[in-house]
N, C-alpha and C positions, 0 to 999 in steps of 0.2 A: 729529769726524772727525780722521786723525789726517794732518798735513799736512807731505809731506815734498818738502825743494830737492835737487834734482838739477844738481849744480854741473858741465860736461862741456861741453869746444868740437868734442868728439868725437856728433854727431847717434845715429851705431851705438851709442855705449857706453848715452850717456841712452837708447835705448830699450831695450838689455839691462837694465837697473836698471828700468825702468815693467815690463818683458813679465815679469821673472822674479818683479817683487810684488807682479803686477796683481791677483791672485785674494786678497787679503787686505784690500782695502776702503782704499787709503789716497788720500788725493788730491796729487796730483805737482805739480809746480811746476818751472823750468828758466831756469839761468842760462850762461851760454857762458865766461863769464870768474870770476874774484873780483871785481870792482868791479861789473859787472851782480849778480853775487849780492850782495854790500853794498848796493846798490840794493833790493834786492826784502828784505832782511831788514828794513831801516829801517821796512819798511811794512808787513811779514806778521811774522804770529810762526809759524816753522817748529819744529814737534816733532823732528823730524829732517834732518841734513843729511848727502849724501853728495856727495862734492867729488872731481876726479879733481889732481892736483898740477900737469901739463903745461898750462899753457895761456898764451892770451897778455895780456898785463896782469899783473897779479896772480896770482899763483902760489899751487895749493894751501897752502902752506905760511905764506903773509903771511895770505893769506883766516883759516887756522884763528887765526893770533896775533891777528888785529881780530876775529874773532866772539868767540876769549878772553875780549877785552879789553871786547866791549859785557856789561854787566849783565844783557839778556834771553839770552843766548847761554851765558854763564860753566857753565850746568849742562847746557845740551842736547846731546845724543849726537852727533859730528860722525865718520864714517867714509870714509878715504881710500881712493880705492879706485883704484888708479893702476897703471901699466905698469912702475914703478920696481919693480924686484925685490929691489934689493939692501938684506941688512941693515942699514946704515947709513943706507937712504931710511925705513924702518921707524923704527926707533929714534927719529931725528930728525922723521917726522911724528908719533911718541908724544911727545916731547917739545916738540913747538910745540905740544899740546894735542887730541890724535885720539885718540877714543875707543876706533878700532879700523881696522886698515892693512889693506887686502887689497889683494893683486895681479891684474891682469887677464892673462890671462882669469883670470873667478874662478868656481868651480864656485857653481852658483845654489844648492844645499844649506846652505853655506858664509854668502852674504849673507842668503837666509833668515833665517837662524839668527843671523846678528850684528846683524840691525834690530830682529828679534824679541824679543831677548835686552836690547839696549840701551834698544829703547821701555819695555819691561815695568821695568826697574830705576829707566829715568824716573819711570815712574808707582807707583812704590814708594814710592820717594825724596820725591817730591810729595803722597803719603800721609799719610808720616810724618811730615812737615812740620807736617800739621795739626792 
């Protein structure tokens, strides 16, 4: 089963992210901060992680440079998916190490398609490794 952290101190957003990918078999997991998600990663291994950047504590952006930085994390799909609109928030969460920046609101078409896209290259990658 494919197990994915819902990183979000926003309750509405995490369940936009569960309601839009509920019908696809994945199982959810949920953290309110970066340091509760550090927490939970330490002890699960998540296939995918989508993380909102606003929060309190640790800040999208520090979250993505520590899961970088851990060896279980270094190749897994990590998607920002945050209220920051601006080019420059983009750019700079591709460069702390996010697989893929969306804005909210995000058309559910959209995340579909960038979870769907990112797990499968996982399980590519993990393939061909062997």
């Amino acid at each position: 089963m494919t197990r994915i952290l819902v990183v979000d101190d926003s309750i509405t957003h995490s369940r936009y992210v569960v309601n839009t990918l509920s019908d696809m078999g994945y199982i959810f997991e949920f953290a309110t901060d970066g340091e509760d998600a550090l927490l939970k990663c330490a002890v699960n291994n998540y296939d995918l992680v989508i993380m909102d950047i606003v929060m309190p504590g640790k800040n999208g952006f520090q979250l993505c440079r520590a899961l970088r930085s851990d060896l279980r994390y270094r190749s897994s799909p990590i998607i920002m998916l945050s209220g920051k609109g601006l080019d420059i928030d983009r750019v700079w969460g591709l460069r702390q190490g996010a697989d893929e920046y969306l804005t909210k609101p995000c058309n559910p078409l959209v995340l579909v398609e960038a979870v769907t896209r990112l797990l499968a290259e996982r399980q590519h990658v993990s393939a061909s490794a062997c």
